[in-house]
Steps between C-alpha positions, in 0.01 A plus 500: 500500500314277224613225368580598199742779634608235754630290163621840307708591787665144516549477159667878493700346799597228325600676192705751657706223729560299117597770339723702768577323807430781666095597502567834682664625223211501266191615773507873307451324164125504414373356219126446600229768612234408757318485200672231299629761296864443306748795572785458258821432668757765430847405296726515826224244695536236248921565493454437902323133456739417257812625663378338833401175362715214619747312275550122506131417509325271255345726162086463480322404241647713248855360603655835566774497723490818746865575450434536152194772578777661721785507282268606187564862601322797466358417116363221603333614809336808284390234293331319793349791614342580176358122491335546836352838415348403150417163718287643682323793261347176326113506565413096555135373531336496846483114402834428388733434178 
């Protein structure tokens, strides 16, 4: 293993014990290729992170509070599903912003 799939697999470890508690739950979920290449999560993956993500934690940076991403229902959650998938059809510079 490289390094830099050494740090990709800690960071996905990382990730998945944040936002679940439970990182066996999410080992099917693939979001990267061996090729770096984005695979669009599907509608009932991105209802599973939400659902499992655990309430009376601090918000980030955008100050959301999880229990509000869980109670926001099913509108809500289409809505965040459309974000990530129009997220990630943007084409960015090799070089950044």
């Amino acid at each position: 293993m490289t390094e830099k799939e050494d740090i990709q697999r800690r960071w996905k470890e990382y990730f998945e014990s944040v936002l679940t508690g439970n990182p066996d739950d999410t080992d099917s979920m693939t979001f990267c290729t061996t090729k770096n290449e984005y695979i669009q999560p599907s509608y009932e993956e991105v209802t599973h992170v939400i659902k499992c993500l655990k309430n009376h934690k601090a918000p980030g940076t955008d100050q959301i509070l999880a229990g509000f991403l869980k109670k926001g229902g099913e509108i809500l959650w289409r809505r965040i599903h459309h974000l990530i998938k129009f997220g990630h059809s943007i084409k960015y510079p090799k070089n950044g912003l």
